[in-house]
TORBA-680809 format. One line per 5 residues: number of its first residue (from 1); for each residue z, x, y of N, C-alpha, C. Coordinates in nm, 2 decimals, decimal comma. Layout:
NUM> Z X Y Z X Y Z X Y ~ ...
// end
This chain:
1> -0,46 0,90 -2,10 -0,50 1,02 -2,16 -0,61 1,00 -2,27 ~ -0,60 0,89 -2,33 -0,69 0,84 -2,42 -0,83 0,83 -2,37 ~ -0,83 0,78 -2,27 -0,94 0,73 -2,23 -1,04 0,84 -2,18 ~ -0,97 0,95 -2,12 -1,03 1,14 -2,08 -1,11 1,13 -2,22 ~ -1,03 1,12 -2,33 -1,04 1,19 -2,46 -1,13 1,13 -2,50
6> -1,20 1,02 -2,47 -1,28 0,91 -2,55 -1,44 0,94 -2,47 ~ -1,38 0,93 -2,30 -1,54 1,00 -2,22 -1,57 1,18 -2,28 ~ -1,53 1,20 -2,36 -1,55 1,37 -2,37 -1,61 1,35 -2,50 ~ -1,56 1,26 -2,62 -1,66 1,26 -2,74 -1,79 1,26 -2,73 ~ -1,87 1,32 -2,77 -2,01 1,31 -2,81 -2,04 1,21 -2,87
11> -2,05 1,10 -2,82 -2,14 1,06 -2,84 -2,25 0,99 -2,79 ~ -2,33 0,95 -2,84 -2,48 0,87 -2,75 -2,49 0,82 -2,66 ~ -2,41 0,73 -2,66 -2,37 0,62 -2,56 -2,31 0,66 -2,39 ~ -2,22 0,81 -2,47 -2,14 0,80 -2,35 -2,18 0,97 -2,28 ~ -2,16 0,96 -2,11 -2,22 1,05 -2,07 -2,15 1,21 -2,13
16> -2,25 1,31 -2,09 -2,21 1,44 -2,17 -2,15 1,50 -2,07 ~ -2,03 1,60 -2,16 -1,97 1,64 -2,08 -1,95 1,73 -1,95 ~ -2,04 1,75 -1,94 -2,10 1,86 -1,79 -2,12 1,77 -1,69 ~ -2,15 1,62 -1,72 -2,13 1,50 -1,61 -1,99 1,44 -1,63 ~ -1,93 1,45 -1,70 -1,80 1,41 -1,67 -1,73 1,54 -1,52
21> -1,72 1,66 -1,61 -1,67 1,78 -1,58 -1,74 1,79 -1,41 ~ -1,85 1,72 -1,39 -1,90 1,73 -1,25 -1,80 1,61 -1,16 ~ -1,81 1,51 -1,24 -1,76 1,37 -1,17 -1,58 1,44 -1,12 ~ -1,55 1,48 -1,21 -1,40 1,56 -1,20 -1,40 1,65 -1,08 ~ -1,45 1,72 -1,05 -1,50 1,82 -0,99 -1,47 1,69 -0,85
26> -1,55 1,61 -0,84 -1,58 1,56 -0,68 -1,43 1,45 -0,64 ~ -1,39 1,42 -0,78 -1,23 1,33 -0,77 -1,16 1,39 -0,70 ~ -1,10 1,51 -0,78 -1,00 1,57 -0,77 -0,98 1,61 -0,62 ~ -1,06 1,69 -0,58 -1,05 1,68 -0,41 -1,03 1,57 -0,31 ~ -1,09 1,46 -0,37 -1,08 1,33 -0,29 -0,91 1,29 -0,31
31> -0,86 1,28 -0,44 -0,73 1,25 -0,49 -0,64 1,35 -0,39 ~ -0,68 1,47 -0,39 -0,56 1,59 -0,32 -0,59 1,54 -0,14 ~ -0,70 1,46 -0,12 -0,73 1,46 0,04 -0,65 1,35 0,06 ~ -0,66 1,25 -0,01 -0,60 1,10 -0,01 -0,42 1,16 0,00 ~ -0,40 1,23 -0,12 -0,27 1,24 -0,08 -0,18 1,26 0,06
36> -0,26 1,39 0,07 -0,23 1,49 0,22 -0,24 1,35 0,31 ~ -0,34 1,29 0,38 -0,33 1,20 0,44 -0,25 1,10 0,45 ~ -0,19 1,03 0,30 -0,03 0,95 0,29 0,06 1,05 0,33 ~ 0,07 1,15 0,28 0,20 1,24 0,29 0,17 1,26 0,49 ~ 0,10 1,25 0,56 0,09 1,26 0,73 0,12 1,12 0,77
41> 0,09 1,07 0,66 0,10 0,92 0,69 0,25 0,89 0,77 ~ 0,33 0,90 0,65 0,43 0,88 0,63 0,52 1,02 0,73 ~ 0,51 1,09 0,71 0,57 1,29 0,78 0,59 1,21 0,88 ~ 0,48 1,18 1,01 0,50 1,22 1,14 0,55 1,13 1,20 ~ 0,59 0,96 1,16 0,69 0,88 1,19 0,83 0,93 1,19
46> 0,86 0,99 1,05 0,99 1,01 0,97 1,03 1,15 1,10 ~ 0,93 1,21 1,11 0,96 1,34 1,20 1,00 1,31 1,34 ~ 0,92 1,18 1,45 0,96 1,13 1,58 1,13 1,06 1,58 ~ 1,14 1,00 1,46 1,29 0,91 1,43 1,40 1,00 1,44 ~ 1,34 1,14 1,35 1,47 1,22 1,31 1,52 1,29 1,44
51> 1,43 1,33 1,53 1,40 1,40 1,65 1,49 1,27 1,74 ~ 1,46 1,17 1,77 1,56 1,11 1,85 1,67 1,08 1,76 ~ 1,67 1,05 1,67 1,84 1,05 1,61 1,90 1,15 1,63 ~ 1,87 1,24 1,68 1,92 1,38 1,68 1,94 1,47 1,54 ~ 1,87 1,43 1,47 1,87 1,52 1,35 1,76 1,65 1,36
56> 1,75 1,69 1,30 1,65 1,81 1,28 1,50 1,74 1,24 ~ 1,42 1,77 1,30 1,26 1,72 1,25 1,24 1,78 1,12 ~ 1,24 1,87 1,09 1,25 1,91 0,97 1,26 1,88 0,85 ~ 1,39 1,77 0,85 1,37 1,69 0,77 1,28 1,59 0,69 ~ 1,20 1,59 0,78 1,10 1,49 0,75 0,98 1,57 0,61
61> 1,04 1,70 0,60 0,98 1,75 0,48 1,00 1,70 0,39 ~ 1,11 1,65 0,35 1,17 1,56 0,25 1,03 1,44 0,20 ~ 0,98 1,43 0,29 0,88 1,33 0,23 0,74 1,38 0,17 ~ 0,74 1,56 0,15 0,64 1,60 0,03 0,70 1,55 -0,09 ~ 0,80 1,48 -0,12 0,87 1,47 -0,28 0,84 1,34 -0,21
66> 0,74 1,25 -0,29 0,75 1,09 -0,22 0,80 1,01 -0,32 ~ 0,84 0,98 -0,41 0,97 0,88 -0,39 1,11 0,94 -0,39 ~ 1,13 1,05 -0,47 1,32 1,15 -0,44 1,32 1,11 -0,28 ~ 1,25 1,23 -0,21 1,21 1,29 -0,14 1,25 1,18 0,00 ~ 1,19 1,05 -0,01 1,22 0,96 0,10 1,33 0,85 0,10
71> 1,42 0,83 -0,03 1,51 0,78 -0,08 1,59 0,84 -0,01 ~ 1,62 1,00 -0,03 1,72 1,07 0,04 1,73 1,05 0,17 ~ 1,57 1,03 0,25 1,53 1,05 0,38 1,60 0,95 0,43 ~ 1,65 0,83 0,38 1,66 0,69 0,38 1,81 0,69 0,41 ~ 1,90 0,76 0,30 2,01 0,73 0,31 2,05 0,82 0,42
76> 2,03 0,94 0,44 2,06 1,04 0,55 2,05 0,96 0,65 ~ 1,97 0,90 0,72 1,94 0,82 0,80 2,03 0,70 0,82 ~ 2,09 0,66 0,75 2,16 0,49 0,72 2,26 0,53 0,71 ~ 2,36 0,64 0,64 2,45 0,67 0,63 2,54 0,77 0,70 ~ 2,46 0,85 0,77 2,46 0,98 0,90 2,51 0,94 1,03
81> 2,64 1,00 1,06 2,65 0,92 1,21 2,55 1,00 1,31 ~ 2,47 0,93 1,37 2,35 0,95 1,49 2,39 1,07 1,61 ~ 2,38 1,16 1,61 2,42 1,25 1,73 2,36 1,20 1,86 ~ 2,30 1,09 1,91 2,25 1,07 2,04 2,35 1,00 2,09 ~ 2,34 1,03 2,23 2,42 1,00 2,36 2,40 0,87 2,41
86> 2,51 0,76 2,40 2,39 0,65 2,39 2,34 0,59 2,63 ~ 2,28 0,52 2,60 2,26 0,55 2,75 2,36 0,47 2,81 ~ 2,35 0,51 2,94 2,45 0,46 3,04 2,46 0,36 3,09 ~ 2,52 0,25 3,07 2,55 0,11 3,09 2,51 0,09 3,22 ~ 2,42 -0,05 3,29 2,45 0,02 3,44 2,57 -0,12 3,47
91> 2,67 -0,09 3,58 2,74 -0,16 3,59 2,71 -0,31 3,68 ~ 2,75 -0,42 3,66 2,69 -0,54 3,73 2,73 -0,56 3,86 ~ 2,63 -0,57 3,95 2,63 -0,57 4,10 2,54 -0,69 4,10 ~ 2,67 -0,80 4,22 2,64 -0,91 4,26 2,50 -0,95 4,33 ~ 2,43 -1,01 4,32 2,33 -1,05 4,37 2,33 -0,99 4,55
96> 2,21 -0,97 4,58 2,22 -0,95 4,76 2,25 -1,10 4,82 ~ 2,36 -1,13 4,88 2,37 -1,21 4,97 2,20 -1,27 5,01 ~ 2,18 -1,42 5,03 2,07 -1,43 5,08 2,09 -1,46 5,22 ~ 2,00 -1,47 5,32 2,02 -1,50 5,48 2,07 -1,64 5,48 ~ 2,13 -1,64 5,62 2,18 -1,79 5,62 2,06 -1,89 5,68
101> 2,08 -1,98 5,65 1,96 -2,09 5,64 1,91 -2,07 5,85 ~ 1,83 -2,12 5,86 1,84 -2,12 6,01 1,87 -2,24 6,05 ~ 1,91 -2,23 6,20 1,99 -2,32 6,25 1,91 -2,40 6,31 ~ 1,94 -2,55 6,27 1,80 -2,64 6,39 1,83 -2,64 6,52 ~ 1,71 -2,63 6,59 1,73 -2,64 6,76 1,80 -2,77 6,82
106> 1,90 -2,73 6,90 1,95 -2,85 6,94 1,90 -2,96 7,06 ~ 1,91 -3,03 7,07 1,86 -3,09 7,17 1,97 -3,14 7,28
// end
């Protein structure tokens, strides 16, 4: 916060405030774009997992709060028993018989 407070003094050296207040201007949307992009980052994994675990996709909202937000996502996950059906074993079936050798011609 010091350092805001230090580019805003007047003086000589350091740029005036209307070029700070511009430089701000072009951050701040880059900072809110960067975000959104982590926060998809992260969302649309957290959303495919929940969706086969059989949880609600939904939850994957939990990760606009990014560190609460995915702590919880974490333990729900780890701690939740899984509502999927798990798949069907297949049962083991012996090899096919192979042909019997052929017989040499006799003489």
């Amino acid at each position: 916060m010091h350092e805001v407070a230090f580019l805003l003094q007047n003086i000589p050296d350091q740029p005036n405030p209307e070029m700070v207040q511009r430089i701000m201007m072009m951050v701040i949307p880059m900072i809110f774009l960067f975000a959104v992009f982590f926060i998809a980052l992260i969302m649309v994994p957290c959303w495919f997992i929940l969706k086969k675990a059989g949880f609600s996709p939904w939850l994957s909202l939990l990760c606009l709060f990014p560190t609460l937000g995915l702590l919880v996502l974490l333990y729900v996950l780890a701690f939740a028993e899984w509502k999927v059906v798990p798949a069907p074993r297949v049962a083991w079936q012996p090899p096919a018989p192979y042909p019997p050798p052929p017989v040499a011609p006799q003489v």
